[in-house]
Structure formats: structure tokens, C-alpha cells
N, CA, C and O atoms as CSV, one atom per row, in Angstrom:
chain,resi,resn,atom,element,x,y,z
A,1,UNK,N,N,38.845,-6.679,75.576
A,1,UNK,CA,C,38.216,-5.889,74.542
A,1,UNK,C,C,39.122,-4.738,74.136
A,1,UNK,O,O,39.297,-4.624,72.923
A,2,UNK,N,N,39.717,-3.883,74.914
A,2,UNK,CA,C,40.727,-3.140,74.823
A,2,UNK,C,C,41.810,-3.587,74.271
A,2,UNK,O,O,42.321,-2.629,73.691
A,3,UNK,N,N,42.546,-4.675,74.112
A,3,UNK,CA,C,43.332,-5.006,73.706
A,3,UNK,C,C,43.299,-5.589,72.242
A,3,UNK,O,O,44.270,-5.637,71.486
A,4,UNK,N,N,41.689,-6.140,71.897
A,4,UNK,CA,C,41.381,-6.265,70.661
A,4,UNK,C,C,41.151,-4.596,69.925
A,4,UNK,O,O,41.627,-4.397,68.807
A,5,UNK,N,N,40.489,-3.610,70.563
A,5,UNK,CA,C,40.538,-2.300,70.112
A,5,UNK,C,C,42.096,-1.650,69.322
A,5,UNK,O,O,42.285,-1.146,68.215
A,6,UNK,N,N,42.980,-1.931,70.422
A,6,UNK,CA,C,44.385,-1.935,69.697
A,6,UNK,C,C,44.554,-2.293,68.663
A,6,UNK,O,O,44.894,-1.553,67.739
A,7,UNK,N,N,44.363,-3.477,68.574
A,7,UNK,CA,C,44.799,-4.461,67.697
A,7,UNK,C,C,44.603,-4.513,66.349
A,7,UNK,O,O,45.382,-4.868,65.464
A,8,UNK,N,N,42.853,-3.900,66.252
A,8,UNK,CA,C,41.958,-3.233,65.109
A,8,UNK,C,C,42.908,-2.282,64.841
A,8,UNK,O,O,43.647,-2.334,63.858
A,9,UNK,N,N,42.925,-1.280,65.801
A,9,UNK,CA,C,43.509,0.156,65.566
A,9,UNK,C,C,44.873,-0.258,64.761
A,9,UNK,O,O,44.842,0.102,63.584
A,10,UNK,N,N,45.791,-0.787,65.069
A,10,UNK,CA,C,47.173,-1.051,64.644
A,10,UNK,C,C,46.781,-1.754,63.018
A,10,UNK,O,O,47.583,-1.539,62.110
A,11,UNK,N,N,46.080,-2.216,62.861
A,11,UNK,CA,C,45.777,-3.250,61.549
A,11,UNK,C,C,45.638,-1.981,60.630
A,11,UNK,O,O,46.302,-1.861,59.600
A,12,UNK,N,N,44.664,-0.967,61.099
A,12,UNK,CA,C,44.021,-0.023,60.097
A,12,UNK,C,C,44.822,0.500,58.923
A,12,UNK,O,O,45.882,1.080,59.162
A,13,UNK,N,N,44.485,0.375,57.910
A,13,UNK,CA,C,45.655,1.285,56.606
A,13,UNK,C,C,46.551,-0.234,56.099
A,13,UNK,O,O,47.281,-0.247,55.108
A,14,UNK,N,N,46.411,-0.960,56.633
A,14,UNK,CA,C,47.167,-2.003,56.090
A,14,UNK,C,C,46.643,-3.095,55.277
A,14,UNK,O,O,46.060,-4.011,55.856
A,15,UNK,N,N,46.784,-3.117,53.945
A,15,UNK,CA,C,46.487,-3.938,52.860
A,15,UNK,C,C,45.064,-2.751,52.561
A,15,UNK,O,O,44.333,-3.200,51.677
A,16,UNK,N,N,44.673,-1.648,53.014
A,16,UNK,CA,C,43.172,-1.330,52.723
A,16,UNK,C,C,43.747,-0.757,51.317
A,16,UNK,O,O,44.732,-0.025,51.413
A,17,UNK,N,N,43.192,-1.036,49.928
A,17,UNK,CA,C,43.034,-0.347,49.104
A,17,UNK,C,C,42.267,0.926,49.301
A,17,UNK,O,O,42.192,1.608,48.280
A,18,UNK,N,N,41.749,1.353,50.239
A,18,UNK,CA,C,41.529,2.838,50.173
A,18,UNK,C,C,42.517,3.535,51.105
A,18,UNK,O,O,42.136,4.653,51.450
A,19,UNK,N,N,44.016,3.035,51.728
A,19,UNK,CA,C,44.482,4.107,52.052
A,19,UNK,C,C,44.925,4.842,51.361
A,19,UNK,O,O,44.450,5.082,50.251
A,20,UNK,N,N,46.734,5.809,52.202
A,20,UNK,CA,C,47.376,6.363,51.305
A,20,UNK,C,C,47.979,5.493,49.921
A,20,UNK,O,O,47.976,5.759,48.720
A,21,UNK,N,N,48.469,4.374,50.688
A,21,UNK,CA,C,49.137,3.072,49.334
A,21,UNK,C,C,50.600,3.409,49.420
A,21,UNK,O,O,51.124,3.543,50.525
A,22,UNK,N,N,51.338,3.565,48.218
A,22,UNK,CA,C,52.543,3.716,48.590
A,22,UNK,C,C,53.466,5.267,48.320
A,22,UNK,O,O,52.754,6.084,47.736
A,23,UNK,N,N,54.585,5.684,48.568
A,23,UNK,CA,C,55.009,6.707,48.647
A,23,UNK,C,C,54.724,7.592,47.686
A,23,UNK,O,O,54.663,8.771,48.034
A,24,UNK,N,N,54.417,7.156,45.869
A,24,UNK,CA,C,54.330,7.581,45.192
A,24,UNK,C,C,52.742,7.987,44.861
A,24,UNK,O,O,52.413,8.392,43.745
A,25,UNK,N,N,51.549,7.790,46.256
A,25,UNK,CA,C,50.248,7.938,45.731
A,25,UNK,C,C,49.342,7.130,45.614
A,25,UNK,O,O,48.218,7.175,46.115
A,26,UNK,N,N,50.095,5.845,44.504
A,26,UNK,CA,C,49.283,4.826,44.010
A,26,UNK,C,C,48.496,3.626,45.588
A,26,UNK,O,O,48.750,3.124,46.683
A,27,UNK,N,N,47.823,3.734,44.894
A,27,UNK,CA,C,46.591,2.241,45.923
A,27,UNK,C,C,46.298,1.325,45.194
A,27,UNK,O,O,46.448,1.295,43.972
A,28,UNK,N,N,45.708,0.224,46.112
A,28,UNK,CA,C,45.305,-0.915,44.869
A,28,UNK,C,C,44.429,-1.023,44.019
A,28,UNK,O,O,44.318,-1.912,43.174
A,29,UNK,N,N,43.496,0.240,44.275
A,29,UNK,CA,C,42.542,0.657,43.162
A,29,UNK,C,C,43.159,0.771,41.891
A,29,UNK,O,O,42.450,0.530,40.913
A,30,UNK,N,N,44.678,1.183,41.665
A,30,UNK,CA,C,45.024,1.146,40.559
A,30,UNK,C,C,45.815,0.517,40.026
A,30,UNK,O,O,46.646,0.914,39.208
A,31,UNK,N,N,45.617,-0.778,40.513
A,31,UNK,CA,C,46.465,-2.081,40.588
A,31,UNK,C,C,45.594,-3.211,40.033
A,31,UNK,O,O,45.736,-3.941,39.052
A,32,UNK,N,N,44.560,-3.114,41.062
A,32,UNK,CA,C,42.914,-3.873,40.796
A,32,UNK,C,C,42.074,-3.241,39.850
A,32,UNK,O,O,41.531,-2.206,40.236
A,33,UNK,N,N,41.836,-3.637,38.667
A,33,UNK,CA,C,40.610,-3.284,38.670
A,33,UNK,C,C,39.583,-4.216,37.341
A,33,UNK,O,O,39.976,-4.682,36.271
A,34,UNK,N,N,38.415,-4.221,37.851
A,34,UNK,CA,C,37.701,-5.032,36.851
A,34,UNK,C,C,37.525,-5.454,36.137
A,34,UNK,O,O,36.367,-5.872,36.121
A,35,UNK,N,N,38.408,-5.804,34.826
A,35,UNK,CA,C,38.026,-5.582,33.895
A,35,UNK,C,C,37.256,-6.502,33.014
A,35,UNK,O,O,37.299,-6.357,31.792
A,36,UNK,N,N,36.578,-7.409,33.558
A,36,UNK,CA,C,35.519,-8.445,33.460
A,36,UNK,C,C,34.092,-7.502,33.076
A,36,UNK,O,O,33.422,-7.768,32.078
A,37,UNK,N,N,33.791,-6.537,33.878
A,37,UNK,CA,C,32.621,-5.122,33.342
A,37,UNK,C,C,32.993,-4.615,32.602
A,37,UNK,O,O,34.196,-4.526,32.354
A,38,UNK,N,N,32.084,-4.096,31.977
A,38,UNK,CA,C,32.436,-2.896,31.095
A,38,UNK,C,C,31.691,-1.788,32.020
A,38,UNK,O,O,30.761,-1.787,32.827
A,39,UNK,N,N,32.853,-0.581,31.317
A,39,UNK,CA,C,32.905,0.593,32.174
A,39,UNK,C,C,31.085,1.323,31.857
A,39,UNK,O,O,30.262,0.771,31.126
A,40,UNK,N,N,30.856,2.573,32.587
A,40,UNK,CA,C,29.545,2.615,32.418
A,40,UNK,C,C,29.037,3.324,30.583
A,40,UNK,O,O,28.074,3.220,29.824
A,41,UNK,N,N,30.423,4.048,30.598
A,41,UNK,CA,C,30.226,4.942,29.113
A,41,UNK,C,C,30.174,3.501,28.088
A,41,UNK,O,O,29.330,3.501,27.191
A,42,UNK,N,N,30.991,2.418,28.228
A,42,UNK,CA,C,30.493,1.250,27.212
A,42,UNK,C,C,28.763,0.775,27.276
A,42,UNK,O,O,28.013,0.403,26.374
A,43,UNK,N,N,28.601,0.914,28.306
A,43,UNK,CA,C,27.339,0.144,28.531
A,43,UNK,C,C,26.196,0.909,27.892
A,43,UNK,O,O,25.151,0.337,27.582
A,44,UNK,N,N,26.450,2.546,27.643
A,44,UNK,CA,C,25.527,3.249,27.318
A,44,UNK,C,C,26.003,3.295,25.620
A,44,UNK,O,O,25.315,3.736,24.699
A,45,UNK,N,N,26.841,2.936,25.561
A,45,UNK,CA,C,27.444,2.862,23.740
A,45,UNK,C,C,26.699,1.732,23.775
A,45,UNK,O,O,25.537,1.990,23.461
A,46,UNK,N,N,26.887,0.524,24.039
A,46,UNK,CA,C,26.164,-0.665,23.146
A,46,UNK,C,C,24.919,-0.681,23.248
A,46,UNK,O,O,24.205,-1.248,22.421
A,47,UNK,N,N,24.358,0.106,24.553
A,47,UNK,CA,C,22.307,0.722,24.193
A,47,UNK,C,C,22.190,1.054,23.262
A,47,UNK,O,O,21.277,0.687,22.522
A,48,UNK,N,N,23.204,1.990,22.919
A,48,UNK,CA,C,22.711,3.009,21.499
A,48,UNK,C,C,23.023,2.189,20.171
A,48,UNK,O,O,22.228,2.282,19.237
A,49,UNK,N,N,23.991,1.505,20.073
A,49,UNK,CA,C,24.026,0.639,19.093
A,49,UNK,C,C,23.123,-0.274,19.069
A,49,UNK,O,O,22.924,-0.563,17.889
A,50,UNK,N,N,22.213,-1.119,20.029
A,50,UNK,CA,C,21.128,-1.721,20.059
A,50,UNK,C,C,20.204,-1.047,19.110
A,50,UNK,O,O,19.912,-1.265,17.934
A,51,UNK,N,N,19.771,-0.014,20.127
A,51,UNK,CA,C,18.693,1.015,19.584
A,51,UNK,C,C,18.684,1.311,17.923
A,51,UNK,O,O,17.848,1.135,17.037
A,52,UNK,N,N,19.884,1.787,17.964
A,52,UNK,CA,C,20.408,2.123,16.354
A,52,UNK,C,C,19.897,0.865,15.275
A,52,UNK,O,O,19.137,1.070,14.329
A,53,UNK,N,N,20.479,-0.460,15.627
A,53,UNK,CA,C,20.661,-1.265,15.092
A,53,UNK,C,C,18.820,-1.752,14.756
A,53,UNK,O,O,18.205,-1.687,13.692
A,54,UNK,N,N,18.491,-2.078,15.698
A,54,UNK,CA,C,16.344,-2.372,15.714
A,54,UNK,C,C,16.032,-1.006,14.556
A,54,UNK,O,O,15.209,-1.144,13.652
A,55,UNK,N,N,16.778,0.218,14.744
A,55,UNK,CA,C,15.935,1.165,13.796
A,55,UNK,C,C,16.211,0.819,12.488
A,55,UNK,O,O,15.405,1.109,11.604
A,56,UNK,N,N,17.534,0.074,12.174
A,56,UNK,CA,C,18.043,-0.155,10.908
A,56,UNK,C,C,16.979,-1.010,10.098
A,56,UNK,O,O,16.365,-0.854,9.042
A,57,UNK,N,N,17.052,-2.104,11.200
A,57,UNK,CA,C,16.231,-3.438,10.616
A,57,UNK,C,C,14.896,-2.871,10.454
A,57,UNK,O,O,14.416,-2.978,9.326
A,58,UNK,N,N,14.409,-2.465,11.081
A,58,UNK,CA,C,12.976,-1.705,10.764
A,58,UNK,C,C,12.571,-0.999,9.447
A,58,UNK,O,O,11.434,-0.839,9.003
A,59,UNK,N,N,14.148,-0.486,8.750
A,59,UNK,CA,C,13.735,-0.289,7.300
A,59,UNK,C,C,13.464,-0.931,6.396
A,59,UNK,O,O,13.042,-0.350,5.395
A,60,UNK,N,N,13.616,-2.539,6.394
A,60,UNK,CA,C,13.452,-3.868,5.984
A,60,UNK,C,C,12.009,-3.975,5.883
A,60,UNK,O,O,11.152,-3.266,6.411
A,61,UNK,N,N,11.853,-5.221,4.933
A,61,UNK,CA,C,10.176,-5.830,4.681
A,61,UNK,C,C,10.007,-6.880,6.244
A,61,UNK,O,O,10.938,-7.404,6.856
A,62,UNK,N,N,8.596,-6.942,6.568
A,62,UNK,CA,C,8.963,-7.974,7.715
A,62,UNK,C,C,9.425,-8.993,7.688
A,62,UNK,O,O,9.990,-9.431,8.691
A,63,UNK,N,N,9.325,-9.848,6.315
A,63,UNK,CA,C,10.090,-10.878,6.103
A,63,UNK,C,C,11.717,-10.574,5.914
A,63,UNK,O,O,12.486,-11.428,6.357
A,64,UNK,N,N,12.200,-9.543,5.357
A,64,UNK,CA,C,13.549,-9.866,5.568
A,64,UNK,C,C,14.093,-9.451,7.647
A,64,UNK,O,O,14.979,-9.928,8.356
A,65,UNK,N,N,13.011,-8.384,7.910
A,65,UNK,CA,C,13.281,-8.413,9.315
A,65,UNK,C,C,12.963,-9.670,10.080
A,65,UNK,O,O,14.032,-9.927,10.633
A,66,UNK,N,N,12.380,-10.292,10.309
A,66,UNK,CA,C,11.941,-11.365,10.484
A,66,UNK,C,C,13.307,-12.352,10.805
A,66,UNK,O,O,13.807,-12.828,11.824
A,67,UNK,N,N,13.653,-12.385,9.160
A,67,UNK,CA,C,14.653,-13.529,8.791
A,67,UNK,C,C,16.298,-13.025,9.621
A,67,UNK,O,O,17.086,-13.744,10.235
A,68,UNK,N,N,16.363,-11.722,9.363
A,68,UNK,CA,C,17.281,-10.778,10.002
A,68,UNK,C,C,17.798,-11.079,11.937
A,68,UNK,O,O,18.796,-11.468,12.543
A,69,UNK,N,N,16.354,-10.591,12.277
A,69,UNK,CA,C,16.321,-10.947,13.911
A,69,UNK,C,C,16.269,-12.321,14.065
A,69,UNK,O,O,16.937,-12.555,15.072
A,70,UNK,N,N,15.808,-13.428,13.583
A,70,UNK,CA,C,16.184,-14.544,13.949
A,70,UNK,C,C,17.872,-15.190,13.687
A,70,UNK,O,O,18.574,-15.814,14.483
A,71,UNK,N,N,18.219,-14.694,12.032
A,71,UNK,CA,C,19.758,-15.402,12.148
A,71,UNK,C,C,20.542,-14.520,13.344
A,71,UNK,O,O,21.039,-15.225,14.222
A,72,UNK,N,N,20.703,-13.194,13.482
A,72,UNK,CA,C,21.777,-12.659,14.393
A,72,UNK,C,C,21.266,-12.841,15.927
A,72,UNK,O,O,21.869,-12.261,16.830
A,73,UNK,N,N,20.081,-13.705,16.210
A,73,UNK,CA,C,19.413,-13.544,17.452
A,73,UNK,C,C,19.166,-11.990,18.419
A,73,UNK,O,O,19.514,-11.496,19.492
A,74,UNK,N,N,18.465,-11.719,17.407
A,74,UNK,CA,C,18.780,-9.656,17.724
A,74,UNK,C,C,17.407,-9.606,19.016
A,74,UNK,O,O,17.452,-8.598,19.720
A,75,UNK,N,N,16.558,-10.344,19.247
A,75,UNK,CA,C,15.643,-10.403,20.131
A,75,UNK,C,C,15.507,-10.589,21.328
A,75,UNK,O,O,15.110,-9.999,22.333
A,76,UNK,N,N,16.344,-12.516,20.702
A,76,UNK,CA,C,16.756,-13.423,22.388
A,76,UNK,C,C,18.568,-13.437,22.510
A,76,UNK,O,O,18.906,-14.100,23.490
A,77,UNK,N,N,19.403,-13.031,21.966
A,77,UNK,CA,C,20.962,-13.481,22.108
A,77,UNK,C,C,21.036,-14.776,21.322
A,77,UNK,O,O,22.177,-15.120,21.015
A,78,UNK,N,N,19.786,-15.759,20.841
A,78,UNK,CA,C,20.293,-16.814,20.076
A,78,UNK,C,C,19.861,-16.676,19.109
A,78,UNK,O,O,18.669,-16.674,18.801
A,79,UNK,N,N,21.373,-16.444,18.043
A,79,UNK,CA,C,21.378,-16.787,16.304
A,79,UNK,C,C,20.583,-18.110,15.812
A,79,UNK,O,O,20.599,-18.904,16.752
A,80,UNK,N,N,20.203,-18.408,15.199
A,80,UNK,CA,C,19.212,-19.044,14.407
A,80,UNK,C,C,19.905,-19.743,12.824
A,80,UNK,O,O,20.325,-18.891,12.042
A,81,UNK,N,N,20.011,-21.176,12.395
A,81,UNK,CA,C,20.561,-21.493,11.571
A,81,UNK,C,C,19.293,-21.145,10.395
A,81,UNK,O,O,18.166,-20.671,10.545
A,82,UNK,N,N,20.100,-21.651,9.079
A,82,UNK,CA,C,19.334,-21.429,8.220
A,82,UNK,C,C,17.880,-22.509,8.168
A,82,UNK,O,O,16.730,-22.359,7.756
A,83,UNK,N,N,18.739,-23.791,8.906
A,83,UNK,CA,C,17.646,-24.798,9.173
A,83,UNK,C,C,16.643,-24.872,10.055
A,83,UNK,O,O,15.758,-25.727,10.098
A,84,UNK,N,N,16.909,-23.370,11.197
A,84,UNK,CA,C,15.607,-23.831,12.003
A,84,UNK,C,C,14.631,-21.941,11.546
A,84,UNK,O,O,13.542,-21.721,12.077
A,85,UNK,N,N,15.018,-21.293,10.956
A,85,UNK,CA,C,14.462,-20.317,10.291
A,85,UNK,C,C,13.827,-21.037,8.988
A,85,UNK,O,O,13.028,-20.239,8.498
A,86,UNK,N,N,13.863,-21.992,8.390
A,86,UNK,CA,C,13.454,-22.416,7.009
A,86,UNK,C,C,12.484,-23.561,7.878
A,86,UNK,O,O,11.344,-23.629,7.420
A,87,UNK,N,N,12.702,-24.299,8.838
A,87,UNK,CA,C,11.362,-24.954,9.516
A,87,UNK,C,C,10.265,-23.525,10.094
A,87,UNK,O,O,9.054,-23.712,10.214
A,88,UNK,N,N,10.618,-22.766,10.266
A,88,UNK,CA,C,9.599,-22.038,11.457
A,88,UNK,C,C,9.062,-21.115,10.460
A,88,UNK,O,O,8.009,-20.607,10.846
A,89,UNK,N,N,9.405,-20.774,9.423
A,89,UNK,CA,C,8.286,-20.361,8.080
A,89,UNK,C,C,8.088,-21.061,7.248
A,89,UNK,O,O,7.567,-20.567,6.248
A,90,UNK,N,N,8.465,-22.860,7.242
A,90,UNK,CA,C,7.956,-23.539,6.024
A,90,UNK,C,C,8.668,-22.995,4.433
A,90,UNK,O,O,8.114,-22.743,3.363
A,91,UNK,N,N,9.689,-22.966,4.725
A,91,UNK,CA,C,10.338,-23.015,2.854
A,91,UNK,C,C,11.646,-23.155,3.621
A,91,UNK,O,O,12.088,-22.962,4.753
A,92,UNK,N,N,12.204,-23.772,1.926
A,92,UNK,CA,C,13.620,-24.209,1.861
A,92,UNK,C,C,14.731,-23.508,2.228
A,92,UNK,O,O,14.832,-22.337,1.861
A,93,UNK,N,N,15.742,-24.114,3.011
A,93,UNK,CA,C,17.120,-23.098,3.447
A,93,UNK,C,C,17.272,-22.238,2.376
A,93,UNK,O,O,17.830,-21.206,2.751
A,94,UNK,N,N,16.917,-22.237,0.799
A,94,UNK,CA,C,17.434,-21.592,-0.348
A,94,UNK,C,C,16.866,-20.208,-0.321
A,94,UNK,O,O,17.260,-19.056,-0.501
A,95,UNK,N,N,15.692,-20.880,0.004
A,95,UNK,CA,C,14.635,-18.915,-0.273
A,95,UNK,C,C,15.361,-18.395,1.386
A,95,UNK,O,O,15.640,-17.196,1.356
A,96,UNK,N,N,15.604,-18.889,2.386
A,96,UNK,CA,C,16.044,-17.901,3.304
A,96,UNK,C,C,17.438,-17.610,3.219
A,96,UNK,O,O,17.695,-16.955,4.229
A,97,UNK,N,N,18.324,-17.736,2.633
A,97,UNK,CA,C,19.743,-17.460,2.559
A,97,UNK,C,C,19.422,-16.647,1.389
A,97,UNK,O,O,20.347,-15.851,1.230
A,98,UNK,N,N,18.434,-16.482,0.419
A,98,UNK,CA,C,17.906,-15.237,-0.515
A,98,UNK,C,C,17.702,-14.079,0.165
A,98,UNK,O,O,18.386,-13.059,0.075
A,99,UNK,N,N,16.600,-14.286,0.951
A,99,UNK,CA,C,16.193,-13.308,1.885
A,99,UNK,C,C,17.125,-12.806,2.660
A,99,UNK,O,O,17.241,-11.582,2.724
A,100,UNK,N,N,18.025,-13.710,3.447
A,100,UNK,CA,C,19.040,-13.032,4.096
A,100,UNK,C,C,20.160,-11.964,3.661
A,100,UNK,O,O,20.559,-10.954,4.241
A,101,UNK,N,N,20.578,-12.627,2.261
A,101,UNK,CA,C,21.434,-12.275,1.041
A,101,UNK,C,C,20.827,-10.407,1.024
A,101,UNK,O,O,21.384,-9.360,1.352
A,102,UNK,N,N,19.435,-10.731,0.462
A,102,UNK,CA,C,19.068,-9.412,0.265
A,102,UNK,C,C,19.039,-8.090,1.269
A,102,UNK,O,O,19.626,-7.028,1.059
A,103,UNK,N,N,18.223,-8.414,2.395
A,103,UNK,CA,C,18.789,-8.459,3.438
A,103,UNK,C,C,19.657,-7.249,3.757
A,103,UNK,O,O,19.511,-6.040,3.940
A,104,UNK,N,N,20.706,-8.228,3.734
A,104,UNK,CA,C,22.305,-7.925,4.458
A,104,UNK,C,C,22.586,-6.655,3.123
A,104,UNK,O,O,23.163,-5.674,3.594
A,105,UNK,N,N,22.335,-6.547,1.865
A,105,UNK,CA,C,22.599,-6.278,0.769
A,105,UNK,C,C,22.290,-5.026,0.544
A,105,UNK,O,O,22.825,-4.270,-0.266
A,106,UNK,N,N,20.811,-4.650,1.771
A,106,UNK,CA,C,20.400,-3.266,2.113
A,106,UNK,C,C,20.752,-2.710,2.950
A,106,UNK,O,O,20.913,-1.489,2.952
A,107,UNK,N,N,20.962,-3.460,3.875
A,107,UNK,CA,C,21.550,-2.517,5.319
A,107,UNK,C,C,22.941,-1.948,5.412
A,107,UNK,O,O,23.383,-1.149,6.238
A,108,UNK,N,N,23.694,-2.676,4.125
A,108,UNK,CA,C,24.559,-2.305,3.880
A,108,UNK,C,C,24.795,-1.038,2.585
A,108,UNK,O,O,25.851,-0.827,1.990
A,109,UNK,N,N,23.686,-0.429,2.418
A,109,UNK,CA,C,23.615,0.567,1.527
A,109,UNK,C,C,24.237,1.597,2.503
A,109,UNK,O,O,24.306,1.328,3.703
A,110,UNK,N,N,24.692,2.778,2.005
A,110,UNK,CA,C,25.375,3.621,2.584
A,110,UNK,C,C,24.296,4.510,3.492
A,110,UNK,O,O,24.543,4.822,4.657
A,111,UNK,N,N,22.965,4.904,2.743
A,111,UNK,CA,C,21.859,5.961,3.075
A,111,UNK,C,C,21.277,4.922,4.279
A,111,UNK,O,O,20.781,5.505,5.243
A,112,UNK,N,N,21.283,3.863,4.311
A,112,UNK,CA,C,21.297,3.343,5.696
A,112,UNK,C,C,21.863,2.713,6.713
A,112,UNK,O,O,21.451,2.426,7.837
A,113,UNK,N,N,23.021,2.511,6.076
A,113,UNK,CA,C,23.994,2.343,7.464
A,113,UNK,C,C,24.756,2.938,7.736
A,113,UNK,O,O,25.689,2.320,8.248
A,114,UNK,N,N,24.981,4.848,7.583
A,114,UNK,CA,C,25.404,5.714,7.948
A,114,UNK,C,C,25.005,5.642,9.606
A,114,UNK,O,O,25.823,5.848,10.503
A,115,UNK,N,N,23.727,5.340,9.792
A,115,UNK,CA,C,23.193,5.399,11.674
A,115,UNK,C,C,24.570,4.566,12.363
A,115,UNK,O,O,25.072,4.790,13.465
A,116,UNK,N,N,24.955,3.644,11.447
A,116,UNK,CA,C,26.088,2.578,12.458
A,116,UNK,C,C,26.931,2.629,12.566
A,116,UNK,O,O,27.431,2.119,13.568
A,117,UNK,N,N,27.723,3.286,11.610
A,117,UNK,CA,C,28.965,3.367,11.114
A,117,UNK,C,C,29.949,3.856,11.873
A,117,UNK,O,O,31.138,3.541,11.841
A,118,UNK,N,N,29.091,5.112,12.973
A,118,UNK,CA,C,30.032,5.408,14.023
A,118,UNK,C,C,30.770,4.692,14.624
A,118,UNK,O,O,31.943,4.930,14.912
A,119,UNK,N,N,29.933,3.416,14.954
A,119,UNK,CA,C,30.366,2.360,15.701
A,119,UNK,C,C,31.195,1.606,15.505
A,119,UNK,O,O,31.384,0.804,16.420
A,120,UNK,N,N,32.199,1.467,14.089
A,120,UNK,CA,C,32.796,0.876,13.835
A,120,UNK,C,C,34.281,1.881,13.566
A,120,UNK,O,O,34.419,2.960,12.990
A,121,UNK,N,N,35.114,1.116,14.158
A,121,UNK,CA,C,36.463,1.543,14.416
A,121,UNK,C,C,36.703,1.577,13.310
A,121,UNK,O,O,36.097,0.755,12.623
A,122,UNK,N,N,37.901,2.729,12.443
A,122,UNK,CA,C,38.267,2.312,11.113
A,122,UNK,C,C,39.553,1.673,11.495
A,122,UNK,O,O,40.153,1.926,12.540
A,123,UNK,N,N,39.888,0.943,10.707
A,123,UNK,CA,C,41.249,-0.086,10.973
A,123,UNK,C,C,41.783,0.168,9.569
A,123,UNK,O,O,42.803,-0.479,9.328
A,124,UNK,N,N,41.417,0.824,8.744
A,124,UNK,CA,C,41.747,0.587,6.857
A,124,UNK,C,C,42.631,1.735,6.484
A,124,UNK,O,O,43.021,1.862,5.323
């Protein structure tokens, strides 16, 4: 048992990403790291863009909200074609790609999609 005690003891600091690491400081914490997660400040940005986004659509008629939360799947994560939104209210793909058209046509007014806009990087 003593000799396994050593043995532990001698191992310690070696490969541990929480020791010192190497001469210059660094550990494998900053070698490794996740980037499969998003960090916690993202996670609380895309709440608020959620949030933001439900208040947008809410300025909508229920039918264009309606038509809205089903194509972008804003409810369940699944988008919705024009063909199974035009079965599940009974009219033609035509009147819902209207509705959608219109829609998209408001939220994109400036007096209401100022709430989002933060969110979008300018690249222009």
C-alpha cells in the first residue's frame, strides 16, 4: 500500500490540466477547450433574442402569427412547408405564401424590427 502511496504521489501534476503546465504558465485548460457549448453570455443572448423575437411576432394578426411560428418552427424547432401549413388550415399553398409574404413584409418594417436588429452583426 505504501508503495502504491508513492507511486500516486510521484504521478501527481503530471498530465493534470490543473497544474502549473508549462514554464510559460499555460495548462491544458488553454489548450482544451469546448467549443461544441456555447459560452454562458451566448446562451443568455439567444434567450433574449427568443424572447425578443415571440414579442415581434405578437405584433402580427394570429393568422399571419400562426403561419409565421409554424414555417420558422418558432414553437417546436420544426419549420413547416408551405404544404403541411396549407393542409392544417385548409387553403391553398397560394393564400399561405401571401400570408407569409405579408408577414415577413411587416416585421421587417423598421418601427418593428428595431427590437432585433441588435442582434445582427453589420457585415455592410
Amino acid at each position: 500500500v505504501s508503495s502504491l502511496d508513492k507511486t500516486i504521489d510521484a504521478r501527481k501534476g503530471k498530465g493534470s490540466n490543473s497544474s502549473g503546465g508549462g514554464s510559460d504558465g499555460t495548462t491544458m485548460d488553454n489548450f482544451v477547450k469546448d467549443t461544441d457549448q456555447p459560452s454562458p453570455s451566448e446562451l443568455i443572448d439567444q434567450q433574449m433574442l427568443k424572447e425578443d423575437i415571440k414579442r415581434l411576432v405578437k405584433t402580427l394578426s394570429p393568422r399571419e402569427q400562426a403561419v409565421i411560428r409554424l414555417r420558422f418552427g418558432l414553437d417546436d424547432g420544426k419549420p413547416r412547408t408551405l404544404g403541411d401549413i396549407s393542409a392544417k388550415f385548409g387553403v391553398e399553398k397560394e393564400k399561405v405564401k401571401k400570408i407569409e409574404t405579408r408577414a415577413l413584409l411587416k416585421l421587417r418594417q423598421p418601427s418593428r424590427s428595431q427590437v432585433v436588429r441588435c442582434y445582427v452583426s453589420d457585415h455592410t
